[in-house]
C-alpha positions in Angstrom: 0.0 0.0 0.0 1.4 3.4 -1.2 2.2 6.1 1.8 -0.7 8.3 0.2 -2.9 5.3 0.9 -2.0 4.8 4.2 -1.9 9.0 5.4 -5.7 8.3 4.1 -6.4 5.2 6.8 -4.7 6.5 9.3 -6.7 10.1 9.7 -9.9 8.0 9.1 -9.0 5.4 12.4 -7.4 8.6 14.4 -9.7 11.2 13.9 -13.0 9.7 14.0 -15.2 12.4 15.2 -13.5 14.6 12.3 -16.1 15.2 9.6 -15.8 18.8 8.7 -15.0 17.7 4.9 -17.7 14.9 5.1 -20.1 15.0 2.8 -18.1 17.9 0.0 -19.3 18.2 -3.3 -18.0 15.7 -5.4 -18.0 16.0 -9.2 -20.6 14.1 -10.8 -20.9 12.8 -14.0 -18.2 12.7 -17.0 -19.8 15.2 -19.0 -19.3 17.9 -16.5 -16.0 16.7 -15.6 -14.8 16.6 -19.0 -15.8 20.4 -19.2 -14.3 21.5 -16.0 -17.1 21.4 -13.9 -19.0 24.1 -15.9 -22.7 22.8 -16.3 -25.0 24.9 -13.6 -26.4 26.6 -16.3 -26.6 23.3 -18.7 -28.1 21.0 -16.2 -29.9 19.0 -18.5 -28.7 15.1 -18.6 -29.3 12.2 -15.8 -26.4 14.1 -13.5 -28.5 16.9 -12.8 -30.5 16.0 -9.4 -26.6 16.2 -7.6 -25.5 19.3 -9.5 -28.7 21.5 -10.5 -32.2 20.1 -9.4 -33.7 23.4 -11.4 -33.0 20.9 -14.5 -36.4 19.0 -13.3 -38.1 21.4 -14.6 -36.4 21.0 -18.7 -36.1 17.2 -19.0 -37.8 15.4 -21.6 -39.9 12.0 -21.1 -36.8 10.1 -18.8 -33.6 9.4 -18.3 -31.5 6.6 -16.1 -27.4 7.0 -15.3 -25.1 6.2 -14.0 -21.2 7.1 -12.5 -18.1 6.3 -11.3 -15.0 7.8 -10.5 -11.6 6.5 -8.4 -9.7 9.8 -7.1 -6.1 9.8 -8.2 -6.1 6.1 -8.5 -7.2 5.3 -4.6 -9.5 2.9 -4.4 -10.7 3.8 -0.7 -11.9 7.0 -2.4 -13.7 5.7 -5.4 -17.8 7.1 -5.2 -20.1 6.3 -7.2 -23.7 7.5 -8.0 -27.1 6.5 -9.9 -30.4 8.1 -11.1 -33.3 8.3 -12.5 -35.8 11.0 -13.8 -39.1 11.1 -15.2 -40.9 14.0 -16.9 -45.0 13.7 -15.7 -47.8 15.7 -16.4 -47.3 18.1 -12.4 -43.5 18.3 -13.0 -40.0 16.3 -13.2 -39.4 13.8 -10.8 -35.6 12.8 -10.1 -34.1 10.2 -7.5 -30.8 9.8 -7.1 -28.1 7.7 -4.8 -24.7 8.7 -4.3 -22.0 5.8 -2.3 -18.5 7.2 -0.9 -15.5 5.4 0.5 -14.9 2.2 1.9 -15.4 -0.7 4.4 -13.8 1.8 7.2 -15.7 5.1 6.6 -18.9 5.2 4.2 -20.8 7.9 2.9 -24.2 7.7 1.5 -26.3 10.3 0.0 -30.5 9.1 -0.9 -31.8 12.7 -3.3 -35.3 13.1 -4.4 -36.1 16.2 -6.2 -38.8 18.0 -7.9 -38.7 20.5 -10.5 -41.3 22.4 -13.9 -40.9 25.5 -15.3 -43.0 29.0 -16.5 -43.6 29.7 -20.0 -40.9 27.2 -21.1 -37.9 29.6 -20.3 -37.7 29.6 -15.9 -36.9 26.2 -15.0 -37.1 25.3 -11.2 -36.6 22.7 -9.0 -35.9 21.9 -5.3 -34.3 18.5 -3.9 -33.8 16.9 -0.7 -31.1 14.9 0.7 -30.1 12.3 3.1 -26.9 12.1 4.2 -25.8 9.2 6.3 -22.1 8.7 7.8 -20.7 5.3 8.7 -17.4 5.1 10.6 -16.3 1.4 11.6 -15.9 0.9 15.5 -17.4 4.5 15.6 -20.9 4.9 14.5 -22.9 6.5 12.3 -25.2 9.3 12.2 -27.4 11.0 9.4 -28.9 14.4 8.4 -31.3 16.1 5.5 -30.6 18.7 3.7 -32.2 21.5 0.8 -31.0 22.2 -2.4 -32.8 24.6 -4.6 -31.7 26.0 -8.5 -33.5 27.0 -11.5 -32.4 27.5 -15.3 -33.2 30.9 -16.9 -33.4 31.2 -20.6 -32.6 34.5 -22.0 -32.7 33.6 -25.5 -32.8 30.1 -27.5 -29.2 30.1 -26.9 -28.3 31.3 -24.0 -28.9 29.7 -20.5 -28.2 31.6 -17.0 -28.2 29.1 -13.9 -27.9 29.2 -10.5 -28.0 26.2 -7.5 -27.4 26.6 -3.3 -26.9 23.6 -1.7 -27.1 22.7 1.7 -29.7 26.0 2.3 -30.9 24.9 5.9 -27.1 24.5 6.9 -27.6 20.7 8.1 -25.2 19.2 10.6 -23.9 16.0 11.3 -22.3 13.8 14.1 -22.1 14.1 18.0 -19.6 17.5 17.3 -22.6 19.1 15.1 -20.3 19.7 12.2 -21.4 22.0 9.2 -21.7 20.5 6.2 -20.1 22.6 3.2 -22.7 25.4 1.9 -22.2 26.1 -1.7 -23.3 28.4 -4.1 -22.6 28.4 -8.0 -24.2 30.5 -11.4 -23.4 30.4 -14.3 -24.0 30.6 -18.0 -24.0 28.6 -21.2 -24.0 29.4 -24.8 -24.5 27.3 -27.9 -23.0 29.3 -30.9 -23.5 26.8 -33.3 -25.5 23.7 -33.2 -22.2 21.4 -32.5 -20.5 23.7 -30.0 -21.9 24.4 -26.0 -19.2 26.7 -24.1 -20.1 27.2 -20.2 -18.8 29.8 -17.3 -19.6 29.0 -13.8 -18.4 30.3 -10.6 -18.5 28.1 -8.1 -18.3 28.8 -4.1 -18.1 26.6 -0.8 -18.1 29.3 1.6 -15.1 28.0 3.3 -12.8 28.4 0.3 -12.2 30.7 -2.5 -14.2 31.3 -5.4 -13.6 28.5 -8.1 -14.0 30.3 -11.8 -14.9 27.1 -13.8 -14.6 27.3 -17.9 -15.5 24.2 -20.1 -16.4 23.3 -23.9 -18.6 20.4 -25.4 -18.1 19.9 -29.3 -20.2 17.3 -31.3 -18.9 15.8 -34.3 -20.9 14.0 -36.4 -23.5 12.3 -35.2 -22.0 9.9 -32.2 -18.8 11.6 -31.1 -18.6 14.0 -28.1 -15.6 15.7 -27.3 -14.8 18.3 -23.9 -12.0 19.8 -22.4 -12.3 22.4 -19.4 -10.5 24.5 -17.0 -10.6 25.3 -13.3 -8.7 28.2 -11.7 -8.7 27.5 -7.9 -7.3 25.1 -7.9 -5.4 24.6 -11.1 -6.4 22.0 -13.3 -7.5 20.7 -16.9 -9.9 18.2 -17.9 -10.2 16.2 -20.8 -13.2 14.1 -21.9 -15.5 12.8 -24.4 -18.9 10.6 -25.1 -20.1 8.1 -27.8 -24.0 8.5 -28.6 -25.2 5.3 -29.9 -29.1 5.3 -30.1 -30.4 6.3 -26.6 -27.4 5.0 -24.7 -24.7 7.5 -23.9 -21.1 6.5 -22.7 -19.0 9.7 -21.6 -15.7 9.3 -20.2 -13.3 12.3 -18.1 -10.2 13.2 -17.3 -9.5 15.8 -14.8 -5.3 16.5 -13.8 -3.8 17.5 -10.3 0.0 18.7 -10.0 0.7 16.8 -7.3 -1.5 13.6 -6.7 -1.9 13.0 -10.5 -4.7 11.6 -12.6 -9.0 11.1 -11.9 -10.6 9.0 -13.8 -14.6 9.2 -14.5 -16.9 7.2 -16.5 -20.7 7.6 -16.6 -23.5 6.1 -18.8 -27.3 7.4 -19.8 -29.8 5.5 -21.2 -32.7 8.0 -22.2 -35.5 7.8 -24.1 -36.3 11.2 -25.8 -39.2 13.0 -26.5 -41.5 16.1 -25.6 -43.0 16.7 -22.0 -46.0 15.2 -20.8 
């Protein structure tokens, strides 16, 4: 075992009542990690219920995903997360699960979410979360919380977004730790048919404003490609998706200076059509 590996172990088995960075906002989804993150205001594929709920309100007919992703090669940090969403007649329906970590210290997040939208350009939607902790030998404990976003857009081409997560500042364990509270808008443009370019900024109010860029280019028919940018901190990502029918397979690639390479793989099986 590398000495990364066990650094990781030992602060899980020596700190146990440490949970102030339980329960961050993990990236979700290969298409928005292949474009650096940037997809507040895009927020319109199965990843959605974790990163914007306000796309409830925009989705067509329904949509089932899936993702997976192993931090920098560690296996004790691999997550993964699944979902479904449904379009009805009183609104988009979205239910999601997201699994952290490991036989030593788990994470799992149960999402259910609602969105619809006015006059076909303000999307809305609102989701709620469990979040349950498991440490071995320690416990467990579990908490709720809000997220709330919508989808404005100004013109057939041109999407503004906006998501804040964690609203009714949930805590967790015996020490009543904060969860992160986050914040993020955005906008996204489509220029041309084939090209989508997205700006977010992002904020977790106990860090610095992230300034997130990212690009989505579709060539031909089946072939996806993204690349993206991140500020603070530093870092590219790389990505790209294969459309074949209704199934979607994206895959990312998303570079740190000093603990390397994340890889990220999701798949969507959709079935498209107009609202109900």
């Amino acid at each position: 075992m590398t000495p990364r590996r066990w650094l990781f172990i030992a602060a899980i088995l020596l700190l146990p009542t440490w949970v102030e960075a339980s329960f961050e906002d993990l990236p979700v989804g290969a298409r928005p990690g292949g474009m650096g993150g940037a997809c507040v205001a895009v927020a319109d594929d199965a990843n959605l219920l974790f990163l914007n709920p306000g796309g409830l309100g925009q989705i067509s007919n329904w949509q089932f995903g899936g993702f997976y992703a192993q931090p920098f090669g560690m296996k004790e940090l691999a997550y993964q997360m699944f979902s479904w969403l449904k379009q009805f007649s009183w609104g988009g329906l979205g239910i999601g699960f997201q699994h952290y970590g490991y036989e030593l210290y788990r994470e799992q997040t149960l999402a259910v979410g609602w969105g619809n939208c006015y006059r076909q350009k303000f999307h809305f939607g609102v989701a709620l979360y469990t979040y349950q902790l498991n440490i071995k030998n320690y416990g467990s404990a579990i908490t709720w919380g809000i997220q709330q976003g919508f989808v404005l857009r100004l013109q057939p081409n041109l999407n503004l977004g906006f998501v804040a997560k964690n609203l009714n500042r949930p805590r967790i364990s015996k020490n009543k730790e904060l969860l992160p509270q986050i914040w993020c808008t955005g906008i996204a443009i489509r220029p041309t048919a084939h090209l989508l370019l997205a700006f977010d900024l992002y904020k977790d109010i106990n860090f610095p404003l992230e300034t997130r860029l990212g690009a989505e280019w579709h060539w031909g028919r089946f072939l996806v490609l993204r690349s993206g940018f991140c500020f603070t901190p530093a870092r590219w990502t790389f990505g790209g998706g294969l459309k074949i029918g209704s199934f979607t397979l994206d895959y990312a690639m998303c570079t740190h200076a000093v603990l390397g390479l994340t890889h990220q793989f999701s798949f969507t099986l959709s079935a498209k059509g107009k609202k109900q």
